[in-house]
C-alpha positions as CSV (number, residue, x, y, z in Angstrom):
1,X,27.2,3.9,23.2
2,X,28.5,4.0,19.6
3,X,27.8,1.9,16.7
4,X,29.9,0.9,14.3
5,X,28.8,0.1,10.8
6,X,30.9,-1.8,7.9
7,X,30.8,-4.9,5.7
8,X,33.2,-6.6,7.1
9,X,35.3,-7.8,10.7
10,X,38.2,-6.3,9.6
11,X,36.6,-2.6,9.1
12,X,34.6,-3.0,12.4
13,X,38.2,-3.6,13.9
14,X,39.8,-1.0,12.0
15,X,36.8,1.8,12.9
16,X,36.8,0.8,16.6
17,X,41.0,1.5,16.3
18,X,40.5,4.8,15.1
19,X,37.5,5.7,17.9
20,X,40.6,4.2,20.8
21,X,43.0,6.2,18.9
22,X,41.1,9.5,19.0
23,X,40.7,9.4,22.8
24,X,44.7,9.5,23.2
25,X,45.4,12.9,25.1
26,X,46.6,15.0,22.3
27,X,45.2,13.4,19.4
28,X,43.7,15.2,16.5
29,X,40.2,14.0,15.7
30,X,40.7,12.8,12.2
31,X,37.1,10.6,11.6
32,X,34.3,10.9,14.4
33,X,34.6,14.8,15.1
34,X,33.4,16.0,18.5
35,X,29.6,16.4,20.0
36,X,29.4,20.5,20.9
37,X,28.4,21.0,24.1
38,X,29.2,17.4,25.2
39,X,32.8,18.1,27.0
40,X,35.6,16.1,26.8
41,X,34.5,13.2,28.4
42,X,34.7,10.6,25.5
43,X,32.7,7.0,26.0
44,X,35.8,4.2,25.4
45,X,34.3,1.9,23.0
46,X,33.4,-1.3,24.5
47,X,35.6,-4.7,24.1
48,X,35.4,-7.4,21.4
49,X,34.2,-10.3,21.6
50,X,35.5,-13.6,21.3
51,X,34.6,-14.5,18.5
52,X,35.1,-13.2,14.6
53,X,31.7,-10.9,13.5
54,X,30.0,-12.1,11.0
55,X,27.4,-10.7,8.3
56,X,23.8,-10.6,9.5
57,X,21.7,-13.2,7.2
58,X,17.6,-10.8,6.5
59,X,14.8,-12.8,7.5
60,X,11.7,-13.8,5.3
Protein backbone atom coordinates (compact mmCIF):
# COMPACT_ATOMS: atom_id res chain seq x y z
CA UNK A 1 0.00 0.00 0.00
CA UNK A 2 1.57 3.36 -0.57
CA UNK A 3 1.44 6.49 1.46
CA UNK A 4 1.32 9.59 0.41
CA UNK A 5 2.76 12.51 2.37
CA UNK A 6 2.10 16.42 1.72
CA UNK A 7 0.68 19.51 3.42
CA UNK A 8 -2.07 19.96 1.64
CA UNK A 9 -5.33 18.14 -0.58
CA UNK A 10 -4.24 19.42 -3.51
CA UNK A 11 -0.57 17.73 -3.40
CA UNK A 12 -2.04 14.46 -2.01
CA UNK A 13 -4.22 14.66 -5.34
CA UNK A 14 -1.44 15.79 -7.43
CA UNK A 15 1.13 12.80 -5.94
CA UNK A 16 -1.48 10.14 -6.28
CA UNK A 17 -1.78 11.54 -10.33
CA UNK A 18 1.70 11.06 -10.85
CA UNK A 19 1.74 7.26 -9.01
CA UNK A 20 -1.69 6.52 -11.80
CA UNK A 21 0.28 8.13 -14.38
CA UNK A 22 3.45 6.03 -13.84
CA UNK A 23 1.56 2.71 -14.19
CA UNK A 24 0.51 3.69 -17.94
CA UNK A 25 2.22 1.00 -20.24
CA UNK A 26 5.04 2.95 -21.60
CA UNK A 27 5.55 5.50 -19.12
CA UNK A 28 8.82 6.74 -17.91
CA UNK A 29 9.07 6.68 -14.11
CA UNK A 30 9.73 10.24 -13.53
CA UNK A 31 9.06 10.38 -9.33
CA UNK A 32 8.57 7.00 -7.35
CA UNK A 33 11.38 4.83 -9.30
CA UNK A 34 10.90 1.12 -9.28
CA UNK A 35 11.46 -1.66 -6.24
CA UNK A 36 14.45 -4.21 -7.75
CA UNK A 37 13.49 -7.47 -7.68
CA UNK A 38 9.74 -6.65 -7.26
CA UNK A 39 8.54 -7.12 -11.06
CA UNK A 40 6.36 -5.13 -12.92
CA UNK A 41 3.36 -5.74 -11.13
CA UNK A 42 2.62 -2.09 -9.72
CA UNK A 43 -0.13 -1.73 -6.69
CA UNK A 44 -2.89 0.97 -8.31
CA UNK A 45 -3.24 3.41 -5.62
CA UNK A 46 -6.44 3.12 -3.87
CA UNK A 47 -9.62 5.61 -4.59
CA UNK A 48 -10.45 8.97 -2.85
CA UNK A 49 -12.66 9.60 -0.68
CA UNK A 50 -15.54 11.65 -0.62
CA UNK A 51 -14.75 14.03 1.09
CA UNK A 52 -11.74 16.97 0.91
CA UNK A 53 -8.48 15.76 3.31
CA UNK A 54 -7.88 17.78 5.80
CA UNK A 55 -4.68 18.51 8.17
CA UNK A 56 -4.35 16.23 11.18
CA UNK A 57 -4.82 18.51 14.45
CA UNK A 58 -1.51 16.74 17.45
CA UNK A 59 -3.05 15.71 20.59
CA UNK A 60 -2.02 16.90 24.17
Amino acid sequence: MENFVARTHEEIVAARDAWEAEGVPGAAPTRFGHVTGHGDERIPAPPFPAVRLTRRRRRG
